[in-house]
N, CA, C and O of each residue as an XYZ file, in Angstrom:
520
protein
N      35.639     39.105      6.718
C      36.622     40.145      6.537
C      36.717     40.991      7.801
O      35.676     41.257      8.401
N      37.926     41.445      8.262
C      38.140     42.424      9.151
C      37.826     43.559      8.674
O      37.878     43.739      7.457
N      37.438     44.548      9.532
C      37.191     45.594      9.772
C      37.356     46.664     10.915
O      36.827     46.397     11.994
N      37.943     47.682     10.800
C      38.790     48.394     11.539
C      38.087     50.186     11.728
O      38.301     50.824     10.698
N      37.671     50.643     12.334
C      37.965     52.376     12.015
C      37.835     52.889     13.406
O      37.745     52.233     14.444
N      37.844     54.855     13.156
C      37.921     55.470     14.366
C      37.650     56.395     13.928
O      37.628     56.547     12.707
N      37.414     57.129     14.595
C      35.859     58.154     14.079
C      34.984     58.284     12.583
O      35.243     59.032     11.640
N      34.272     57.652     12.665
C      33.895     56.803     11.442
C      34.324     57.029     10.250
O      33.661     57.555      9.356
N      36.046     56.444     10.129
C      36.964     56.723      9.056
C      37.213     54.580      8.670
O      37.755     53.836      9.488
N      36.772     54.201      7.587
C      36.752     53.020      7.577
C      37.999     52.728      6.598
O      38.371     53.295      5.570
N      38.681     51.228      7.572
C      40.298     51.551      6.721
C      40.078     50.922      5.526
O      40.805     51.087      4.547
N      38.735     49.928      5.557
C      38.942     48.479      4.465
C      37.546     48.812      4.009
O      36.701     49.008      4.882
N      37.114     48.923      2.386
C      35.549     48.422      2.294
C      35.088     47.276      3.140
O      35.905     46.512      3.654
N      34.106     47.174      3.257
C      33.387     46.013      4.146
C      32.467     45.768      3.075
O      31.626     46.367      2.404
N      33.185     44.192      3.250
C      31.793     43.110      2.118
C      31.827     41.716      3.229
O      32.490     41.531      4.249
N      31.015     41.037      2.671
C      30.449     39.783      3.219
C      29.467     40.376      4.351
O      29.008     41.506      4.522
N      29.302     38.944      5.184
C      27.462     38.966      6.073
C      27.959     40.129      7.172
O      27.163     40.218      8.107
N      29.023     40.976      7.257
C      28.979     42.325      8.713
C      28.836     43.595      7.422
O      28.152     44.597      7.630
N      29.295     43.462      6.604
C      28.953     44.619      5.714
C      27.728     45.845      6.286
O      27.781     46.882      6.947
N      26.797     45.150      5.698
C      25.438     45.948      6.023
C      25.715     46.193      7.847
O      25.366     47.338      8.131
N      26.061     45.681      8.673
C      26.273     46.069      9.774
C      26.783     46.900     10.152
O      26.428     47.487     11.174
N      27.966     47.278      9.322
C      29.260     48.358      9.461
C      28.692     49.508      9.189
O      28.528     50.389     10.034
N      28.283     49.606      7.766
C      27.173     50.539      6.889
C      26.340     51.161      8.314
O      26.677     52.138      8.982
N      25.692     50.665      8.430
C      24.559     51.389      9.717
C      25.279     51.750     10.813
O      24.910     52.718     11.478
N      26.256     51.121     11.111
C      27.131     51.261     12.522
C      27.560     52.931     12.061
O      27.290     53.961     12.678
N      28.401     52.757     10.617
C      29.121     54.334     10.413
C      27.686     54.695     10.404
O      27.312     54.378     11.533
N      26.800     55.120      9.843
C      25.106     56.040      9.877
C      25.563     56.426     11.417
O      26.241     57.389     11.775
N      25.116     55.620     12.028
C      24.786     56.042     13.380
C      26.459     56.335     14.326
O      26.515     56.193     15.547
N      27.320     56.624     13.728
C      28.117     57.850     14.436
C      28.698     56.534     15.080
O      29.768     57.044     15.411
N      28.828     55.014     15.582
C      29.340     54.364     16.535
C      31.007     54.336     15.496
O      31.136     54.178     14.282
N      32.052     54.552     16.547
C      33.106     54.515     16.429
C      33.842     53.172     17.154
O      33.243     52.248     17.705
N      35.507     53.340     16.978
C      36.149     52.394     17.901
C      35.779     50.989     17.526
O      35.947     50.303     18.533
N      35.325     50.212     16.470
C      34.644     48.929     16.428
C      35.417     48.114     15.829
O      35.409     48.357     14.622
N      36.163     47.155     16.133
C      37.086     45.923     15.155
C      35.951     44.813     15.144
O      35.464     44.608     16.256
N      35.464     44.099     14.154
C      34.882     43.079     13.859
C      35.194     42.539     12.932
O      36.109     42.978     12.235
N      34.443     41.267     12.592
C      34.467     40.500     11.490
C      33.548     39.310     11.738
O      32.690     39.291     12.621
N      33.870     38.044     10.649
C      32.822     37.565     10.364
C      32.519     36.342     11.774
O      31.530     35.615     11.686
N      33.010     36.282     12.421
C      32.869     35.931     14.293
C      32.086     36.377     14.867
O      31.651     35.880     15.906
N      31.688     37.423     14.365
C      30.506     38.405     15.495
C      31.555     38.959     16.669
O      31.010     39.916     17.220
N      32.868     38.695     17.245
C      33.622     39.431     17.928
C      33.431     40.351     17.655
O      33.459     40.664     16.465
N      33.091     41.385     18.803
C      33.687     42.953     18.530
C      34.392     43.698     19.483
O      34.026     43.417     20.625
N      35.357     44.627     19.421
C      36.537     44.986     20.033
C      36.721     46.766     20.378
O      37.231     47.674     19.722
N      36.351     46.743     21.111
C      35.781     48.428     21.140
C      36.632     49.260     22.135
O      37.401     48.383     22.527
N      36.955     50.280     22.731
C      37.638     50.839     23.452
C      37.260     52.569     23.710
O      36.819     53.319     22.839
N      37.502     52.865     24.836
C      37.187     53.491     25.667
C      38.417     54.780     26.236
O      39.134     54.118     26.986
N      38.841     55.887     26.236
C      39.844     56.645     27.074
C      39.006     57.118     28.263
O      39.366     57.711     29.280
N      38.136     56.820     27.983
C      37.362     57.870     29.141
C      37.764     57.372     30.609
O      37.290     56.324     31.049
N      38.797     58.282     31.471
C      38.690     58.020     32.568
C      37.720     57.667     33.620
O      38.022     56.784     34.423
N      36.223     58.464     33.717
C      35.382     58.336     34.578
C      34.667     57.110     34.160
O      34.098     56.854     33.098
N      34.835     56.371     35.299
C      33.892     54.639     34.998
C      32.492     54.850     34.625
O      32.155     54.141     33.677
N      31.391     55.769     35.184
C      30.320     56.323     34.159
C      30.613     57.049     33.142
O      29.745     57.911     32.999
N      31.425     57.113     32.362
C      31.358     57.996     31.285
C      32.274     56.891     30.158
O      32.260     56.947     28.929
N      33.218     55.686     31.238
C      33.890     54.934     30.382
C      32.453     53.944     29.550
O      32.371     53.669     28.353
N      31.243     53.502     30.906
C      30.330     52.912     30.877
C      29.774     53.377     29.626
O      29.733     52.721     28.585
N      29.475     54.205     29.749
C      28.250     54.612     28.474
C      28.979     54.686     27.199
O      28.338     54.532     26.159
N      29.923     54.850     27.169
C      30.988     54.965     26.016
C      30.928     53.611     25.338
O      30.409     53.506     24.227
N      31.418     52.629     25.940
C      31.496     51.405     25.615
C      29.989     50.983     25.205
O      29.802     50.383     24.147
N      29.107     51.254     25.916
C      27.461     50.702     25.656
C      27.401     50.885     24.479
O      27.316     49.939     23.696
N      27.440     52.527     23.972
C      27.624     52.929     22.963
C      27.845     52.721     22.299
O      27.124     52.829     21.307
N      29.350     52.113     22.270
C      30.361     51.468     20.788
C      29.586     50.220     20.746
O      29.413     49.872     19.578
N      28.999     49.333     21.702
C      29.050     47.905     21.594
C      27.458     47.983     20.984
O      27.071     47.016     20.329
N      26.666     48.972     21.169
C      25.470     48.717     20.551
C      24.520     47.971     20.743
O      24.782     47.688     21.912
N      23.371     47.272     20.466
C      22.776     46.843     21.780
C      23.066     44.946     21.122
O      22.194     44.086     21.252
N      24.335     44.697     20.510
C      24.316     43.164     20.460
C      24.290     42.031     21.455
O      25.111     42.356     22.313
N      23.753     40.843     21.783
C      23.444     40.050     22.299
C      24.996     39.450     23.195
O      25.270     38.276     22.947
N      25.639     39.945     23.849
C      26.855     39.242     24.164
C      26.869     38.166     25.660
O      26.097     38.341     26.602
N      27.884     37.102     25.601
C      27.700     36.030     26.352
C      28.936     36.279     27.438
O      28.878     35.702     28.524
N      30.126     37.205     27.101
C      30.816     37.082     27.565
C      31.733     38.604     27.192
O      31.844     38.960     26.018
N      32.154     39.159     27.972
C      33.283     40.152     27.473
C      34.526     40.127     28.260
O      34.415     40.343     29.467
N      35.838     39.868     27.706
C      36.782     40.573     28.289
C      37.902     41.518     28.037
O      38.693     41.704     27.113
N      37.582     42.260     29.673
C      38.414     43.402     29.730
C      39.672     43.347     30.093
O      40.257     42.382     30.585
N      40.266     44.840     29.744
C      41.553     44.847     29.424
C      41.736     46.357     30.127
O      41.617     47.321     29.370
N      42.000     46.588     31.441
C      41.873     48.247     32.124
C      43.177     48.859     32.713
O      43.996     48.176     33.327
N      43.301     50.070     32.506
C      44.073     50.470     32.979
C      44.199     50.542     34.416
O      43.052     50.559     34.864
N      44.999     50.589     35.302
C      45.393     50.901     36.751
C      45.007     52.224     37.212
O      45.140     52.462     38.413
N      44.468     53.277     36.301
C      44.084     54.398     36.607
C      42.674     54.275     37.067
O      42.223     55.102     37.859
N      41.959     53.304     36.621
C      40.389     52.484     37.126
C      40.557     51.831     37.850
O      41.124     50.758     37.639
N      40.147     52.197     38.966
C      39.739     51.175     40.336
C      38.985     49.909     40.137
O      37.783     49.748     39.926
N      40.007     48.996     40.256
C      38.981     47.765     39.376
C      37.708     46.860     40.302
O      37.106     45.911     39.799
N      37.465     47.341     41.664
C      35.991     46.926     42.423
C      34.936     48.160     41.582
O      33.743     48.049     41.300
N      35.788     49.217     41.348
C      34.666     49.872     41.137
C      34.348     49.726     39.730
O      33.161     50.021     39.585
N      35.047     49.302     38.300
C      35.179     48.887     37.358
C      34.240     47.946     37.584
O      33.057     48.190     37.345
N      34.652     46.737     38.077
C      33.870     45.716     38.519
C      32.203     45.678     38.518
O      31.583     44.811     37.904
N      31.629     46.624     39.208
C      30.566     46.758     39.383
C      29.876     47.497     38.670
O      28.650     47.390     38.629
N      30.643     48.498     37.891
C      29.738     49.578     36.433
C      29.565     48.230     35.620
O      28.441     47.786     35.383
N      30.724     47.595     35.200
C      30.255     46.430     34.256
C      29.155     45.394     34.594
O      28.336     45.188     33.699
N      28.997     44.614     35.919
C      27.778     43.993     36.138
C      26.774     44.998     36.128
O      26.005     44.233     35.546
N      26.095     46.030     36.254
C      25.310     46.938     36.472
C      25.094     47.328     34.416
O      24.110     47.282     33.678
N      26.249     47.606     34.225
C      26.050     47.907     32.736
C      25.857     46.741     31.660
O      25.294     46.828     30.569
N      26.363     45.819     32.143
C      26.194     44.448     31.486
C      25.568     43.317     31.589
O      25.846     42.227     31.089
N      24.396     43.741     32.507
C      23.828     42.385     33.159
C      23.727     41.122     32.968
O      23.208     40.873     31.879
N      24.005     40.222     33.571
C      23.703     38.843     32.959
C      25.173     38.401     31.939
O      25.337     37.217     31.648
N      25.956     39.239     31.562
C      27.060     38.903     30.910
C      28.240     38.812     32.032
O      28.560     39.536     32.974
N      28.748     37.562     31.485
C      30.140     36.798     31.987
C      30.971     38.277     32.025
O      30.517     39.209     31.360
N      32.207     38.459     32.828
C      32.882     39.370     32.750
C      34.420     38.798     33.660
O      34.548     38.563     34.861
N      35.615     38.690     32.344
C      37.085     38.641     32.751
C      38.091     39.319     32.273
O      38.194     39.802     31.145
N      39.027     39.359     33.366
C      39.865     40.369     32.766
C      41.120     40.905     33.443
O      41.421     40.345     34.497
N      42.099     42.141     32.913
C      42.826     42.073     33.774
C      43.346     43.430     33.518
O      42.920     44.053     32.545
N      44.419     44.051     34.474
C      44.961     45.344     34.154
C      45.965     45.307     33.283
O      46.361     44.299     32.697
N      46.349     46.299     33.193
C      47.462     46.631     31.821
C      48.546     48.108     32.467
O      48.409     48.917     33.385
N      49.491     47.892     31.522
C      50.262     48.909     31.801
C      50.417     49.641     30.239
O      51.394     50.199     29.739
N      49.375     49.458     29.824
C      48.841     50.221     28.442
C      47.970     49.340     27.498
O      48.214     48.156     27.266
N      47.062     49.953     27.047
C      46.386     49.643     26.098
C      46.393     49.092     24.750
O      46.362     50.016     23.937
N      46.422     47.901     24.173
C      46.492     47.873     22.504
C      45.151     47.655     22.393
O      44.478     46.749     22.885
N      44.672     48.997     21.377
C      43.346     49.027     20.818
C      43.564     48.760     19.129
O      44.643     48.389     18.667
N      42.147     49.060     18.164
C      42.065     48.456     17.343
C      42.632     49.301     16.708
O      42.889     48.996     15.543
N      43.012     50.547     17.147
C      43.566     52.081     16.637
C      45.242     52.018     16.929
O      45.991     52.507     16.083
N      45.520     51.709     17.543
C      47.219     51.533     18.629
C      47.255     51.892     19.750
O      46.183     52.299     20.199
N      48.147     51.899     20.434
C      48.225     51.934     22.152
C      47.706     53.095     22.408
O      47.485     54.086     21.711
N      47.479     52.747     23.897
C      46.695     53.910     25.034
C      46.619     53.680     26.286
O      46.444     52.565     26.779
N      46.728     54.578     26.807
C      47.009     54.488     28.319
C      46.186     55.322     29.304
O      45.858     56.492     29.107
N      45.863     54.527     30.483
C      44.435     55.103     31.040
C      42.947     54.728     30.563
O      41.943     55.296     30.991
N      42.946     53.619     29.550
C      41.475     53.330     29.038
C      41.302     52.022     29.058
O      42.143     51.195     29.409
N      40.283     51.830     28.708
C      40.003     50.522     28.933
C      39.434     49.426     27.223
O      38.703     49.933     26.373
N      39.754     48.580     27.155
C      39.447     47.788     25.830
C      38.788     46.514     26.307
O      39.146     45.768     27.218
N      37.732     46.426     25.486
C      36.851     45.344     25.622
C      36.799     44.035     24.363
O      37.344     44.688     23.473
N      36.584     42.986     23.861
C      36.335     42.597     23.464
C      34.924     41.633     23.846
O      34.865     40.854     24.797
N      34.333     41.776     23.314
C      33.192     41.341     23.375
C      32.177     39.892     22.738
O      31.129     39.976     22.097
N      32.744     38.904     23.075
C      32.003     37.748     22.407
C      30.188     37.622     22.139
O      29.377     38.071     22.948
N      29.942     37.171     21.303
C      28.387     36.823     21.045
C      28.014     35.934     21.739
O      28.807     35.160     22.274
N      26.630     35.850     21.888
C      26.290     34.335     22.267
C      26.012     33.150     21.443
O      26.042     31.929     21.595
N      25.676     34.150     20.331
C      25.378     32.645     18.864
C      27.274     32.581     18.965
O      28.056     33.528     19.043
N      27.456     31.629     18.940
C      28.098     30.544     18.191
C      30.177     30.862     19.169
O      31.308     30.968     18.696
N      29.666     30.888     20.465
C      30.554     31.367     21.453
C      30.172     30.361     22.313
O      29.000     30.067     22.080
N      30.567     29.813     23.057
C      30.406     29.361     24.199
C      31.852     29.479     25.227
O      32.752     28.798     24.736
N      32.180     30.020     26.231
C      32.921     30.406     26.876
C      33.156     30.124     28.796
O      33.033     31.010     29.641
N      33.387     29.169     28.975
C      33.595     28.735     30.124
C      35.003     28.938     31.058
O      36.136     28.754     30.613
N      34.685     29.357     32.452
C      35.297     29.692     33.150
C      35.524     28.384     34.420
O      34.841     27.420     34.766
N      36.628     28.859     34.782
C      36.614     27.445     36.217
C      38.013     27.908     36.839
O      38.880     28.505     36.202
N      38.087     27.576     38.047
C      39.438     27.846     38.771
C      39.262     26.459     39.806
O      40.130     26.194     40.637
């Protein structure tokens, strides 16, 4: 089942295996989170300052195991410097992506922020090549 909210206002009960996940996620104050039974999760960010977008996102994403994320940034983020909060904040995770001339989050559009989706590593495998 999907699942949707923003400031821990939940649009849908949550049942099946993310249930209990959601449950603790609202406890602990994490906002911004689209998931379901994929382990995808889809989180987003206004925060202009790339340390403050950084920790924001850490935040929402919680400390799950991910193989791969991609971003989705506004032009108001310098994307070398984008670039490098995410390897630094994400270590070891794959990272693609691209700019936008606005945001669709799990909430509705926005502009100036950045949206992540975030793949797992169980049961993701995600390959890149040019």
């Amino acid at each position: 089942m999907r699942y949707c909210r923003q400031d821990n206002e939940i649009a849908r009960r949550p049942r099946g295996p993310y249930a209990r996940r959601q449950r603790e996620e609202t406890a602990l104050g994490v906002d911004r989170i689209c998931g379901g039974g994929s382990g995808v999760r889809i989180v987003s960010t206004a925060e202009t300052d790339v340390g403050a977008a950084m920790a924001d996102l850490r935040r929402s994403l919680g400390g799950g195991d991910f193989q791969h994320l991609v971003i989705f940034f506004s032009l108001e983020h310098d994307p070398e410097m984008l670039a490098k909060a995410l390897a630094e904040s994400f270590p070891g995770v794959a990272v693609s992506g691209c700019s936008t001339a606005g945001e669709i989050t799990p909430v509705g559009m926005m502009k100036g922020g950045i949206v992540v989706l975030a793949f797992p590593r169980d049961g993701f495998r995600i390959h890149s090549d040019l």
